[in-house]
VEXTOR-336129 format. One line per field, with one value per residue (C-alpha): residue number from 0; residue in three letters; chain; z negated, x negated, y negated. Coordinates in nm, 4 decimals, decimal comma. Example, Ala and Ser with C-alpha at 12.3 -4.5 7.8 and 13.67 -1.06 7.14 Angstrom:
BEGIN
nr = 0	1
rest = ALA	SER
kette = A	A
zz = -0,7800	-0,7140
xx = -1,2300	-1,3670
yy = 0,4500	0,1060
***
This chain:
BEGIN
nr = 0	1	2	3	4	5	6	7	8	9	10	11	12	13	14	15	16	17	18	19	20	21	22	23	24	25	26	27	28	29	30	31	32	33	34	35	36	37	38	39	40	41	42	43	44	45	46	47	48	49	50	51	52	53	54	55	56	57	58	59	60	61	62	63	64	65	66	67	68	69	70	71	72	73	74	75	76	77	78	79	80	81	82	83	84	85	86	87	88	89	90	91	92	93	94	95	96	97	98	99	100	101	102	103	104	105	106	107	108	109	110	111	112	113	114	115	116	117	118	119	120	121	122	123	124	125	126	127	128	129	130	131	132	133	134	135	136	137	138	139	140	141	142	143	144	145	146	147	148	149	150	151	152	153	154	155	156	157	158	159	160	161	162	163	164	165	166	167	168	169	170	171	172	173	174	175	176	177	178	179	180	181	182	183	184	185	186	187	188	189	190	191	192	193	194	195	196	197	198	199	200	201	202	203	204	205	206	207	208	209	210	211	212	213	214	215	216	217	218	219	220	221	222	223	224	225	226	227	228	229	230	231	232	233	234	235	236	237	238	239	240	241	242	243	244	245	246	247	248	249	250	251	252	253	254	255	256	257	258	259	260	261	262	263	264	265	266	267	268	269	270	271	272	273	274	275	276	277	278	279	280	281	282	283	284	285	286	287	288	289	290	291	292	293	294	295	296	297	298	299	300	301	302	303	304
rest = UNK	UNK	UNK	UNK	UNK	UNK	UNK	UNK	UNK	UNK	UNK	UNK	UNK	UNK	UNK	UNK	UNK	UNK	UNK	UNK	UNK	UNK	UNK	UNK	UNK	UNK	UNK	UNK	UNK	UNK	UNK	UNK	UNK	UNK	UNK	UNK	UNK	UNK	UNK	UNK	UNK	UNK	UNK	UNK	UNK	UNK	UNK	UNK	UNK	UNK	UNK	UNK	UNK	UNK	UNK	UNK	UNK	UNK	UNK	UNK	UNK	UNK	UNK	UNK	UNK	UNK	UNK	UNK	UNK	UNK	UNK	UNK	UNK	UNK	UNK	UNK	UNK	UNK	UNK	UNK	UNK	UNK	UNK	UNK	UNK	UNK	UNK	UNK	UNK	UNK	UNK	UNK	UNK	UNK	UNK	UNK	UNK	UNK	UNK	UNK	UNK	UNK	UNK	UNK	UNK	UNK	UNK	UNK	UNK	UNK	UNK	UNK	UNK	UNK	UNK	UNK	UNK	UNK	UNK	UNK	UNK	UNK	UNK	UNK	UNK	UNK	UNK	UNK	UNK	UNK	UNK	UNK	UNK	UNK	UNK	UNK	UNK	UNK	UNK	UNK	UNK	UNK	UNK	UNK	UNK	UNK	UNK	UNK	UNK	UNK	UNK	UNK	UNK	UNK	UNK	UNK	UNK	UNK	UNK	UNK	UNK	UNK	UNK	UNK	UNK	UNK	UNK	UNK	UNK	UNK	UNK	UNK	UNK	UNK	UNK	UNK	UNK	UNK	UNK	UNK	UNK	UNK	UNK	UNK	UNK	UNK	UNK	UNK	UNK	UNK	UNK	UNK	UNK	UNK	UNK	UNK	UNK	UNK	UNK	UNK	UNK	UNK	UNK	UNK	UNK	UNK	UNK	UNK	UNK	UNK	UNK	UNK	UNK	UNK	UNK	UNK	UNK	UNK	UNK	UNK	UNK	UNK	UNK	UNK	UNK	UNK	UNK	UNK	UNK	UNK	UNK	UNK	UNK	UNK	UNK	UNK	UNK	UNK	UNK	UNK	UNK	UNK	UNK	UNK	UNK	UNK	UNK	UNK	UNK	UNK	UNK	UNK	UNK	UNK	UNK	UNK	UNK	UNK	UNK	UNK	UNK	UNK	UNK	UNK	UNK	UNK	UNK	UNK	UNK	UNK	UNK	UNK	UNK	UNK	UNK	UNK	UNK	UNK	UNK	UNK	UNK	UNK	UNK	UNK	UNK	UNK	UNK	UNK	UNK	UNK	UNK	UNK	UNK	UNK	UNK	UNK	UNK	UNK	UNK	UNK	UNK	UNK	UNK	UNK	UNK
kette = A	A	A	A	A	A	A	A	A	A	A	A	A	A	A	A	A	A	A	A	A	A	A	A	A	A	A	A	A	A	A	A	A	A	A	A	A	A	A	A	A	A	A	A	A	A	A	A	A	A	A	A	A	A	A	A	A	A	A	A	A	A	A	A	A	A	A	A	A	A	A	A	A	A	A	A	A	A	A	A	A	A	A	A	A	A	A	A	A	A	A	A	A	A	A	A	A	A	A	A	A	A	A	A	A	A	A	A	A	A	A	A	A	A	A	A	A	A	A	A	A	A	A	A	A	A	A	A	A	A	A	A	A	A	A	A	A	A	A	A	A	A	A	A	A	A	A	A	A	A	A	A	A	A	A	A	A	A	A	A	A	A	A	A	A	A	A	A	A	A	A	A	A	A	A	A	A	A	A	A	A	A	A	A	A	A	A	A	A	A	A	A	A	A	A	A	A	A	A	A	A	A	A	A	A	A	A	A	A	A	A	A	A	A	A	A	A	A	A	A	A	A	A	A	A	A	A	A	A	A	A	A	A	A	A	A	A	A	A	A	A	A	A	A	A	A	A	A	A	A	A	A	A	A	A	A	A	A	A	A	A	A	A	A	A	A	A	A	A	A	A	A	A	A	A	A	A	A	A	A	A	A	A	A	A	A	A	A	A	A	A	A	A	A	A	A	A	A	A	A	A	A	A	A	A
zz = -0,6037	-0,8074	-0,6412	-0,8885	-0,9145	-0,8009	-0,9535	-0,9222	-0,6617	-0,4008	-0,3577	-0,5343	-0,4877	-0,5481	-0,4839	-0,7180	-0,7340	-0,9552	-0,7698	-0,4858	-0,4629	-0,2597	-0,2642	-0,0217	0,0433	0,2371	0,0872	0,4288	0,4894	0,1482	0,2186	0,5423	0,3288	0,1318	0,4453	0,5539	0,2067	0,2018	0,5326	0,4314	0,1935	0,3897	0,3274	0,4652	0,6671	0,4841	0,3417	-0,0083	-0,0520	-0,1511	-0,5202	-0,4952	-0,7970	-0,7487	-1,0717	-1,3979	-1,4657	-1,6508	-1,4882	-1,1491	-0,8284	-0,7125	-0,3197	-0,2349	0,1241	0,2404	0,3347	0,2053	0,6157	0,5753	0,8904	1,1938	1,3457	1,6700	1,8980	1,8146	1,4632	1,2090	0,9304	0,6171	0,3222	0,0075	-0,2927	-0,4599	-0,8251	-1,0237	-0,9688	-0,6257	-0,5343	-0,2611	-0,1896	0,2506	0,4855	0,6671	0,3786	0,0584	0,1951	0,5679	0,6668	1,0586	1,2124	1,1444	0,7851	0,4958	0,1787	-0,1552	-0,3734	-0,7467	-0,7364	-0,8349	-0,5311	-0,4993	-0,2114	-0,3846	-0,0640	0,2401	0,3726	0,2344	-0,0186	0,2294	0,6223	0,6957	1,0549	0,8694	0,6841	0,3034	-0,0213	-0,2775	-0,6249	-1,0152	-1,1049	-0,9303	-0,9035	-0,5561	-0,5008	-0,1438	-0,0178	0,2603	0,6335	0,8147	1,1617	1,4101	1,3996	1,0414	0,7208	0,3043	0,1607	-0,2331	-0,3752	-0,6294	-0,9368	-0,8130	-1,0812	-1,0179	-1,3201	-1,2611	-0,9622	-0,6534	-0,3371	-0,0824	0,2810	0,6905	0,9450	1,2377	1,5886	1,7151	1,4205	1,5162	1,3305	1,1307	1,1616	0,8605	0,5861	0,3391	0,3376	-0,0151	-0,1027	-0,1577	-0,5095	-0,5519	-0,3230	-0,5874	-0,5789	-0,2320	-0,0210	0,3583	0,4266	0,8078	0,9088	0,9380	0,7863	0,4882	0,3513	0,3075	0,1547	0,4510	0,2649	0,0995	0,2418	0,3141	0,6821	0,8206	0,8491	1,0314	0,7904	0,9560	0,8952	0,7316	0,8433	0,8287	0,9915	0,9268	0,8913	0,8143	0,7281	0,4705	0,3632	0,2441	-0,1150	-0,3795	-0,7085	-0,7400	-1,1202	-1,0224	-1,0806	-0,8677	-0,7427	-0,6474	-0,3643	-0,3791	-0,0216	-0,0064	0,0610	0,3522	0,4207	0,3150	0,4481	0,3404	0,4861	0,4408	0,4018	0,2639	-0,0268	-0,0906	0,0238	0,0674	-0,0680	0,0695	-0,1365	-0,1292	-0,4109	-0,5915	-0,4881	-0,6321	-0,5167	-0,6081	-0,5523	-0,4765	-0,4014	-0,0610	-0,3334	-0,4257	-0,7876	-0,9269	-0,9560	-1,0737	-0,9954	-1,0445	-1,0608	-0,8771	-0,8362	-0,5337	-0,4340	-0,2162	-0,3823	-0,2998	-0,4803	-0,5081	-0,4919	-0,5382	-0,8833	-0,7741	-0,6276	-0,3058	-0,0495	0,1045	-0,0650	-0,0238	-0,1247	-0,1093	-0,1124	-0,2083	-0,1450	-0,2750	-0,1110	0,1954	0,1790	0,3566	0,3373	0,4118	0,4196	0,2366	0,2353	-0,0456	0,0554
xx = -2,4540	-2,1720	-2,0246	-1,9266	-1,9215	-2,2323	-2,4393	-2,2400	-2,4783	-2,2347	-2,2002	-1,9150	-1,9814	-2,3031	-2,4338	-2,7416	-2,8828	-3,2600	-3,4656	-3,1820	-3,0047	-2,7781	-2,5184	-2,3228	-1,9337	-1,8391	-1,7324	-1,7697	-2,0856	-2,2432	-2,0638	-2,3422	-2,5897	-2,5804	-2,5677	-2,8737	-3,0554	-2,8966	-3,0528	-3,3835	-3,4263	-3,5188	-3,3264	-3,4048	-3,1304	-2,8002	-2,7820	-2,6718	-2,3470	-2,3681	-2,2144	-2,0489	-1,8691	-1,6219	-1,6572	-1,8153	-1,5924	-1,3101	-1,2215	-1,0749	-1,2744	-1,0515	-1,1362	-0,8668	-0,7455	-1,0732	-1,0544	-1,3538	-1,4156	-1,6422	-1,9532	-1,8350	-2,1275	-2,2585	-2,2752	-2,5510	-2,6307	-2,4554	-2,2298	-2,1496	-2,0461	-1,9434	-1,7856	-1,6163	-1,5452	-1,4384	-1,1158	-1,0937	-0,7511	-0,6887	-0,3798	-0,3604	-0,1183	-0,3719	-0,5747	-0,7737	-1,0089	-1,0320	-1,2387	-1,3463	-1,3343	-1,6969	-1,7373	-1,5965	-1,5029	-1,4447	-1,2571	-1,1273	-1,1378	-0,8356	-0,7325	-0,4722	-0,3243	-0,0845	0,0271	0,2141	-0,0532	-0,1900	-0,4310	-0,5752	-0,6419	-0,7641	-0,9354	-1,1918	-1,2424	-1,0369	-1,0523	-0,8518	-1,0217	-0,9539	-0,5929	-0,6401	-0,3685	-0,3162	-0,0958	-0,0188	0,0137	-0,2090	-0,1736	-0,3048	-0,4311	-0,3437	-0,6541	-0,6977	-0,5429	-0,5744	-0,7453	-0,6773	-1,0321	-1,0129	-1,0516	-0,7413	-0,4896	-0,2241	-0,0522	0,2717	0,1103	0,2739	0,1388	0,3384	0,1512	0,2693	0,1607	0,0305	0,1958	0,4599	0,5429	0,5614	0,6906	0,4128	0,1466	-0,1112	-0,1178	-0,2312	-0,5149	-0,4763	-0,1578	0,0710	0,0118	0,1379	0,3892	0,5530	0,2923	0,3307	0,5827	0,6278	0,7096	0,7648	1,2031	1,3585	1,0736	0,9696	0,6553	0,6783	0,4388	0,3028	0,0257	-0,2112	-0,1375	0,1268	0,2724	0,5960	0,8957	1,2014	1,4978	1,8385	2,1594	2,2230	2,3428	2,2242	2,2555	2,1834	2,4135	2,3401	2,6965	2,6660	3,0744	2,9992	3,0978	2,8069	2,7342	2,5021	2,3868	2,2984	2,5849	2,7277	3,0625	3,2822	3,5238	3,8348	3,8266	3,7441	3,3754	3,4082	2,9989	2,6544	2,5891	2,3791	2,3806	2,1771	2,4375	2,3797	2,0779	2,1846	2,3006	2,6760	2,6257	2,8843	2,8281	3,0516	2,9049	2,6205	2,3109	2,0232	1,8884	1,5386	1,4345	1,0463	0,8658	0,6001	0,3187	0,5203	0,6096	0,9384	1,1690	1,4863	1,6541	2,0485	2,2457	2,5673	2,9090	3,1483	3,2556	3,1806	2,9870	2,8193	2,4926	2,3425	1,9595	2,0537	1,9293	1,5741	1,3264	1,3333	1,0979	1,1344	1,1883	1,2543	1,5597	1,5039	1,8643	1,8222	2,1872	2,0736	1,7912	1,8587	1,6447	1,6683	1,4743	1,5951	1,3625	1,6297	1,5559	1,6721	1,7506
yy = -0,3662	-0,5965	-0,9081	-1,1043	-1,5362	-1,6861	-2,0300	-2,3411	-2,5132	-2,4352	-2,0665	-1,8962	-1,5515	-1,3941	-1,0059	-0,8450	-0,5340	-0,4765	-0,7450	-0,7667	-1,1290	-1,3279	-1,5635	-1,6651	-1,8205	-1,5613	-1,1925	-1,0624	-1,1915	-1,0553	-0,7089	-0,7253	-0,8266	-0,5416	-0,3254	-0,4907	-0,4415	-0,0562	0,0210	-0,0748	0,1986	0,5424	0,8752	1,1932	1,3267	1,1875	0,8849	0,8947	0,6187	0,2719	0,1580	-0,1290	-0,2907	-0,5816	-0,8158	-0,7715	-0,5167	-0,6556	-0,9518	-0,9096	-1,0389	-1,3705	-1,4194	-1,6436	-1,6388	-1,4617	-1,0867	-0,8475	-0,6725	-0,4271	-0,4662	-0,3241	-0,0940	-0,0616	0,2305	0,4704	0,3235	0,5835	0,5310	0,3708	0,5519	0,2958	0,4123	0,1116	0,0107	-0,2765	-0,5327	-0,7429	-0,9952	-1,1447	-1,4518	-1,4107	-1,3113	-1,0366	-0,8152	-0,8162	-0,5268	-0,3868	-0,1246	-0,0959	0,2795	0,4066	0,3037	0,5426	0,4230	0,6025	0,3409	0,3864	-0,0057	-0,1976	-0,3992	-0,6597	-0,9119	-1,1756	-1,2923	-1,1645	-0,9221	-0,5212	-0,4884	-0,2258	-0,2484	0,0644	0,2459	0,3902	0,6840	0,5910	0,8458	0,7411	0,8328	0,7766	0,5687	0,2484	-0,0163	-0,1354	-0,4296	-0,4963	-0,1992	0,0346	0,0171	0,3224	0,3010	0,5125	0,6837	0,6809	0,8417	0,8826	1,1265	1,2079	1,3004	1,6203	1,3348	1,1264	1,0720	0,8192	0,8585	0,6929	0,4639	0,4088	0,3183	0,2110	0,2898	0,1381	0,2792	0,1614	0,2332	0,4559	0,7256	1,1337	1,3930	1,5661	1,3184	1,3584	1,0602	1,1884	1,4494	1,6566	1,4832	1,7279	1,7401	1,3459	1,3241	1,1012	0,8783	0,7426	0,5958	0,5428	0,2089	0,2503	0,2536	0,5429	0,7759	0,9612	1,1915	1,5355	1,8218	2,0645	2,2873	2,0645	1,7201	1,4909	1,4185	1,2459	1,2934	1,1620	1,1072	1,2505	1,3352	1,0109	0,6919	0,3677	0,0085	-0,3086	-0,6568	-1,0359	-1,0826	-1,3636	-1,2376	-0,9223	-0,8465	-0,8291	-0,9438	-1,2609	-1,0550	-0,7350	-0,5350	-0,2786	-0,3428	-0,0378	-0,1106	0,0828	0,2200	0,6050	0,7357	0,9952	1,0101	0,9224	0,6038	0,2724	0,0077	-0,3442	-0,6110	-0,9849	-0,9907	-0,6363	-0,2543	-0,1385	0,2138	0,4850	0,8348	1,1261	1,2870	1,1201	0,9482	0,7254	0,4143	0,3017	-0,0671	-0,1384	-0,4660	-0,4374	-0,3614	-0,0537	-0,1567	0,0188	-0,2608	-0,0292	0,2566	0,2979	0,6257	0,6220	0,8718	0,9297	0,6416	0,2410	-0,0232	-0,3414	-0,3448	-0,7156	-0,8001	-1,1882	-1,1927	-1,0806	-1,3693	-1,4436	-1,2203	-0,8320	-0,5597	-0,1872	0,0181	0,4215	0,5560	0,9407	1,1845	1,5076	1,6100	1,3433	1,0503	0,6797	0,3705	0,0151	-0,3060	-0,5745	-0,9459	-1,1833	-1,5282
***
């Protein structure tokens, strides 16, 4: 099936497959539509998945503020298995794709949110496949998780995930993750990702500190540029401060600025020593600093006003 733009009588989006058509306004609605057409073709035992290509295959999928939900299924009916290709965006505050608990989806699919909300709202069951670029970011139910199929390869993708709910040590993310541990980042205060065997679970960041300050008199440069302070570093400490982080390091750390899509915005190397380092010269919005000491890892959420 490939949703792509429909006629111009007054349906944007349209969904074909062989003699299959329908257009429709609604993503959501033609998502059903192709449930509807999928169920009327009888399988023996398991279903084989639905294809489902976003776009003609180069140009990316525009839904505006709408959200592609996948059709939530009623007790007793089965599953949905879709394995999804192409390029999809979104501009919304909640998400470009959201998949209900019940329905599993295979995606190699570029998928993007412009906006405020995740590219990915998942409950369901979610394999990750091929390099795709998501923009936006994944929230994970509590009842949900990632799994990285055996053709995943991010390359030098990142993809920043939230949880949903209260966080416990060990909880699985990602299923078969170990592998790409760079790839992914944990989003969620005060935790981190860690290999255990094959897959990737929390973990709770300690032995360093951290706090948080909206002291608009804090020392930082408006350009980018680390100041060092002359007092003396006696621990590991980082700590948000005005449009930045005031960095304490007895020895040497690294920090590592992401937008909420997970994009590498830079990474600075520092010595012993205090510094203020600014974000002012970045656009205004949230963004994430990973402050690494050694081994020790800590993750701040730093707004720039």
């Amino acid at each position: 099936y490939i949703i792509d733009y429909g006629p111009s009588n007054g349906y944007p989006f349209k969904v074909s497959k062989d003699t299959f058509f329908e257009a429709g306004t609604s993503i959501t609605d033609l998502l059903a539509a192709i449930k509807a057409d999928a169920d009327t073709k009888p399988c023996p035992g398991v279903c084989p998945p639905v294809f489902i290509q976003f776009g003609n295959g180069d140009v990316t999928l525009s839904i505006g503020t709408q959200t592609a939900e996948f059709p939530i299924l009623s007790s007793g009916i089965g599953s949905f298995y879709a394995v999804l290709s192409g390029k999809i965006a979104s501009n919304n505050s909640s998400s470009t794709i959201k998949i209900p608990e019940s329905i599993g989806i295979n995606t190699s699919a570029d998928i993007v949110n412009t906006g405020s909300g995740y590219a990915i709202d998942n409950s369901g069951s979610f394999t990750i496949s091929g390099s795709p670029v998501i923009t936006g970011g994944i929230k994970i139910s509590t009842v949900s998780r990632i799994e990285a199929s055996a053709d995943f390869t991010p390359g030098e993708n990142t993809y920043s995930i939230t949880l949903e709910g209260d966080v416990s040590a060990g909880r699985e993310v990602v299923t078969n993750g170990a592998a790409y541990i760079d790839n992914f980042m944990l989003i969620n205060p005060g935790w981190e990702l860690e290999a255990n065997g094959n897959n990737l679970v929390t973990k709770f960041i300690q032995g360093i500190s951290s706090s948080s300050s909206s002291d608009n008199s804090s020392s930082s440069s408006s350009e980018g540029t680390p100041i060092r302070l002359p007092q003396i570093a006696t621990a590991n400490q980082a700590t948000q401060i005005y449009n930045g982080v005031n960095l304490q390091t007895t020895n040497n750390a690294v920090i590592e600025i992401y937008s909420l899509s997970g994009d590498l915005i830079n990474r600075q190397k520092f010595g012993n020593g205090i510094y203020a380092v600014s974000f002012g010269h970045l656009p205004k919005g949230m963004y994430i600093a990973r402050v690494s000491f050694g081994s020790e890892k800590l993750i701040l959420r730093v707004p720039v006003r």
